[in-house]
Every structure is written in structure tokens, then in C-alpha cells.
C-alpha positions as CSV (number, residue, x, y, z in Angstrom):
1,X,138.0,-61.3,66.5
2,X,135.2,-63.6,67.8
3,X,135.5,-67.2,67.4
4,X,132.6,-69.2,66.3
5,X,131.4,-72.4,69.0
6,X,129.3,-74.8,67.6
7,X,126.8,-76.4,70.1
8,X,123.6,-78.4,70.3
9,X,120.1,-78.2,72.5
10,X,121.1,-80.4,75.2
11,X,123.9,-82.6,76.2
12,X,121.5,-86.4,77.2
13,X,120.5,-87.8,74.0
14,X,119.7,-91.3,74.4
15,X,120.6,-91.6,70.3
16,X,123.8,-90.4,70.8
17,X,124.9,-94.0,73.2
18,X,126.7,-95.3,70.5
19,X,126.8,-93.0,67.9
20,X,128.6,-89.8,70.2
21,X,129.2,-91.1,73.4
22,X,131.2,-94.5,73.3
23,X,128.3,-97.0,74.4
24,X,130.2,-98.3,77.8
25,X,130.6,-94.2,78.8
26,X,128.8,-93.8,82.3
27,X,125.9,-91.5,81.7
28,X,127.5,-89.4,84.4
29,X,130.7,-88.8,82.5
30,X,128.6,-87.5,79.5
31,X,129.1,-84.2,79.9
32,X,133.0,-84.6,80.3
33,X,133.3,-85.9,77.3
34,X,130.9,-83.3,75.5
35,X,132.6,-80.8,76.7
36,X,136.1,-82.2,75.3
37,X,134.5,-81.8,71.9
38,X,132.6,-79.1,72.4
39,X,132.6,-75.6,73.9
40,X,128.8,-74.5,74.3
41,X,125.5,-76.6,75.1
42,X,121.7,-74.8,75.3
43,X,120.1,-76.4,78.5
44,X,116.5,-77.3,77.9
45,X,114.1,-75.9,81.0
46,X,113.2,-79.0,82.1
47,X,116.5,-80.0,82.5
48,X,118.4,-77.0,84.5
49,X,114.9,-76.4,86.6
50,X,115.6,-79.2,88.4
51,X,119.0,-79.1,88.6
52,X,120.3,-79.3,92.5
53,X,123.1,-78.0,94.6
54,X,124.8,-80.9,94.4
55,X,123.8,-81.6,90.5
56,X,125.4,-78.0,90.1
57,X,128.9,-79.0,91.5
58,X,129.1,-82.0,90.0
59,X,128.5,-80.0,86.6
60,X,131.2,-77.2,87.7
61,X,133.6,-80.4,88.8
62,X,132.9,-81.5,84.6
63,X,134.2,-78.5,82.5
64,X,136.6,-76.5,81.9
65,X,137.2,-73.0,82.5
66,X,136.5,-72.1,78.5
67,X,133.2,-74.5,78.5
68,X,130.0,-72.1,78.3
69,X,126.1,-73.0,79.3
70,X,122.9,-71.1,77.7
71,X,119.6,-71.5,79.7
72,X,116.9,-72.1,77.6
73,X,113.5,-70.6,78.5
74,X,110.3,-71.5,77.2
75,X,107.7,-70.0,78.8
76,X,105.4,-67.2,77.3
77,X,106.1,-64.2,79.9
78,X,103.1,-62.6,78.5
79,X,104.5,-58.7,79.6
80,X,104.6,-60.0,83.7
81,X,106.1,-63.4,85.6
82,X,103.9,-66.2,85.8
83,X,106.1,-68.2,87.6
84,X,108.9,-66.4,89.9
85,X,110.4,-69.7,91.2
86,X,111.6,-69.8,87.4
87,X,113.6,-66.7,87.9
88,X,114.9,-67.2,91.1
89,X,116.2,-70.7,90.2
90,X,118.1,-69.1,87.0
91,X,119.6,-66.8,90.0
92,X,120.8,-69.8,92.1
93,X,122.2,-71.7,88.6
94,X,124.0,-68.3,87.7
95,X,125.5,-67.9,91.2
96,X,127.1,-71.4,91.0
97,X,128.1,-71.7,87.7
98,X,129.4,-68.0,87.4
99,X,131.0,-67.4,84.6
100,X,130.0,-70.8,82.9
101,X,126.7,-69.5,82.1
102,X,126.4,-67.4,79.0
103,X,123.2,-66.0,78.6
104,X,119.3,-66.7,78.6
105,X,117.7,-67.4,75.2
106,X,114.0,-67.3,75.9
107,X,111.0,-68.4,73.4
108,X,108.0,-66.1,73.3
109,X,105.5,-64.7,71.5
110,X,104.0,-62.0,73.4
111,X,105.6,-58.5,74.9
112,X,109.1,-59.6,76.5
113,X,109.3,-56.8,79.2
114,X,110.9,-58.1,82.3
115,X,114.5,-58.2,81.3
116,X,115.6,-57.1,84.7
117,X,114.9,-60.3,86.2
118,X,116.7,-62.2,84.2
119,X,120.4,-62.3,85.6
120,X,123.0,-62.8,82.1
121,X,122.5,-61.3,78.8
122,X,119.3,-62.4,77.0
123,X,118.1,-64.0,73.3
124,X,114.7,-63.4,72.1
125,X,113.4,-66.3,69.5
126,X,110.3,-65.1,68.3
127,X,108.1,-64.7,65.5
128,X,106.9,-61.4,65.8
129,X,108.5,-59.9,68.7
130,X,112.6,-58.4,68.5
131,X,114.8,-57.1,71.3
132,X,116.8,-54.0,70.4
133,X,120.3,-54.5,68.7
134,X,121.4,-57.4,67.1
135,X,118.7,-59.5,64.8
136,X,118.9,-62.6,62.8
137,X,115.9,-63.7,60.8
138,X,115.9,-67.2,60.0
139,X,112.6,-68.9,57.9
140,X,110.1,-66.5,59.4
141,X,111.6,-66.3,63.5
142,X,113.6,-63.6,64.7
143,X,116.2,-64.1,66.8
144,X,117.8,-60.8,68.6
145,X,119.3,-58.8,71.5
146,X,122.9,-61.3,72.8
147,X,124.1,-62.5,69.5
148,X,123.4,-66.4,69.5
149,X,122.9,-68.8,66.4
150,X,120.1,-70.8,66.6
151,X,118.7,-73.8,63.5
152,X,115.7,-76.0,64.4
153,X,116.7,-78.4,61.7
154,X,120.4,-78.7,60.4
155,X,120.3,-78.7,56.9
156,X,122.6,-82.0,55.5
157,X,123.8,-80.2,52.5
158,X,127.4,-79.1,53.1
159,X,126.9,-75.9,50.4
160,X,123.2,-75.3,52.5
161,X,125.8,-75.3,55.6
162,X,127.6,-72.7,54.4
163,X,125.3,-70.3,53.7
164,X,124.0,-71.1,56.7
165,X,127.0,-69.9,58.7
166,X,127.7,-67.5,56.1
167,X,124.6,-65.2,56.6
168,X,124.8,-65.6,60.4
169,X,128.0,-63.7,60.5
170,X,126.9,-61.8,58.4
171,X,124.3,-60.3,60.5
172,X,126.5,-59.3,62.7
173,X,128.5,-55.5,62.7
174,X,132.1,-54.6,62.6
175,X,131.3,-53.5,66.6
176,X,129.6,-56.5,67.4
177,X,132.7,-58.6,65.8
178,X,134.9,-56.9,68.0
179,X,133.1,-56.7,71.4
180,X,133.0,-60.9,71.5
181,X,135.0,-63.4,71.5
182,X,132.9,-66.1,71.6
183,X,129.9,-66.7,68.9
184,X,127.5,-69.4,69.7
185,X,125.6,-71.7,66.9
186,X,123.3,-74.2,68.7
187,X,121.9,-77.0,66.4
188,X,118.2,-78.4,68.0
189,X,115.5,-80.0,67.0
190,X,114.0,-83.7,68.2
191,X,117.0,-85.8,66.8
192,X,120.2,-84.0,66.6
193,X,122.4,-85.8,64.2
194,X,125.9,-85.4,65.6
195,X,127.9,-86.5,62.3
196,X,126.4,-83.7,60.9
197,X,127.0,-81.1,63.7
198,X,130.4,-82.7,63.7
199,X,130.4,-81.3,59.8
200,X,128.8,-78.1,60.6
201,X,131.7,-77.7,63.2
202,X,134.4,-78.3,60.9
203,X,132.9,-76.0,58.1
204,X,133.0,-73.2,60.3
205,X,136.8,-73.8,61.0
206,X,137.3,-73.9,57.2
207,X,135.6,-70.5,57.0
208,X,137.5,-69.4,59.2
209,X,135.1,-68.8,62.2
């Protein structure tokens, strides 16, 4: 039985001083303390692409063994590798942080085709292209291949939430339920509104997820 982990698109959110993260929280402890509440976080590009060596071990010295990263990746491959320094530095992050890292959920709308570059298990968020396997359309995108839950806009409605969650699960088999035991939901968007993730969290509990 796979249990459901509700995460958001990024962890640095100068909003959230205050409203998540206690205001007198060093900026530097902000992942410590995401990760006590939370079990997965999508890494935006610009943030991981830069990460260091000694960024890195700081990160692994943070969470705990059940805390999970997804690498977000937004560039449009357009069938070939415009940029191979991308890939190798997905390489270096996944040798570092292991097991920590989940998967790759890349954005793209043209022909996805070199999968064997890419180093962990692999989302496709598109609009007209799909992976094989597992799908999930959502308002026009298709999200398929590693199973991975993905809203651009939280709905506040708690019923909206629901059905939300609901038909997520849903699109998942009997095979795939059994084969994971870890389902992520990632809230994004350009303001992530935690009380409401914080809700979202606690509905999927009550659904048993």
C-alpha cells in the first residue's frame, strides 16, 4: 500500500518567513524544518543547477533518511540535448544524494526521446506529448511515465480538494498501488499558500492516503 506525500515546488519562499517558517529561523535551517513537516519537495532548475559540493552535504547533513527530492526540469529537449552540462550535473546531484532523490519531472512540449541520460525515474508534464504507462490528465496537461501528482494552482475549496486527490489515485492501477510505497503530490504555482497545503495534507490522511 503506497502512502501519499504531500509536497510543494521549492522549499525558499520568502512569503513563507512568518507564515511557515518561524520569522527568527536562519535561512540555513529552512530545510530542517521543511523537512520535519514534510516528506517530498520538487527542486526548481535554477535552484539544484547551481547547487555545489559543499551545498550538497550540507543538504544530505538536513534530512532524514525517509525525506525524498524531485528535480525539476524545464528545458524543451526538442528530440536531442541542448545543454549536456544539464545532465551531467543531475549525474553529480544523484551521486551525492543517492537515494534522496526520487525522480526527474521534466516540462516539454516537443519529442521527449533521451530518457537514457537522465539518471532516476522520469515525469513528463506536457500538453501534447505522454510517456508510456501511467497518465494523469489534469485541465488540458498530461502528466505520465513515474507516478507524480502535480497542481499549478491549489484549489481552496476543501470538497475541490478532495476530488482533487480523489481522481489522482484514481489514475493509478491495482499494480501500480502495489509496486510503491511512496506517492508524491507537489503543490506549485508563484505563491504557494502553506495553510492550504497544510489542509490538502491533512485531507489526504483523512482519505486515507
Amino acid at each position: 500500500m503506497f502512502e501519499l506525500q504531500i509536497g510543494t515546488y521549492g522549499w525558499r519562499h520568502n512569503d513563507w518567513v512568518a507564515d511557515f517558517y518561524p520569522d527568527d529561523l536562519p535561512e540555513a535551517w529552512q530545510l530542517d524544518y521543511f523537512s520535519n513537516v514534510y516528506r517530498v519537495v520538487l527542486v526548481p532548475q535554477s535552484e539544484w543547477s547551481t547547487w555545489s559540493q559543499q551545498a550538497m552535504q550540507e543538504i544530505v547533513e538536513s534530512i532524514g533518511d525517509t525525506f525524498g527530492f524531485y528535480l525539476a526540469l524545464d528545458n524543451d529537449l526538442n528530440g536531442g540535448i541542448k545543454n549536456r552540462d544539464v545532465f551531467v550535473q543531475i549525474t553529480d546531484v544523484v551521486s551525492v544524494l543517492d537515494s534522496a532523490i526520487l525522480g526527474v519531472v521534466v516540462w516539454s512540449e516537443s519529442p521527449f526521446v533521451s530518457l537514457d541520460l537522465l539518471p532516476c525515474p522520469i515525469t513528463l508534464i506536457s500538453s501534447r506529448h505522454c510517456l508510456s504507462g501511467w497518465q494523469w490528465c489534469r485541465k488540458g496537461v498530461k502528466i505520465s511515465g513515474n507516478p507524480f501528482g502535480w497542481v499549478e494552482t491549489l484549489p481552496e475549496d476543501g470538497k475541490e480538494q478532495v476530488a482533487l486527490l480523489t481522481d489522482f489515485v484514481a489514475s493509478l492501477s491495482k499494480d501500480e498501488h502495489s509496486k510503491r510505497s511512496v506517492l508524491p503530490f507537489i503543490v506549485g504555482g508563484g505563491k504557494i499558500n502553506m495553510q492550504q497545503v497544510a489542509n490538502l495534507k491533512t485531507i489526504g490522511e483523512l482519505l486515507g492516503y
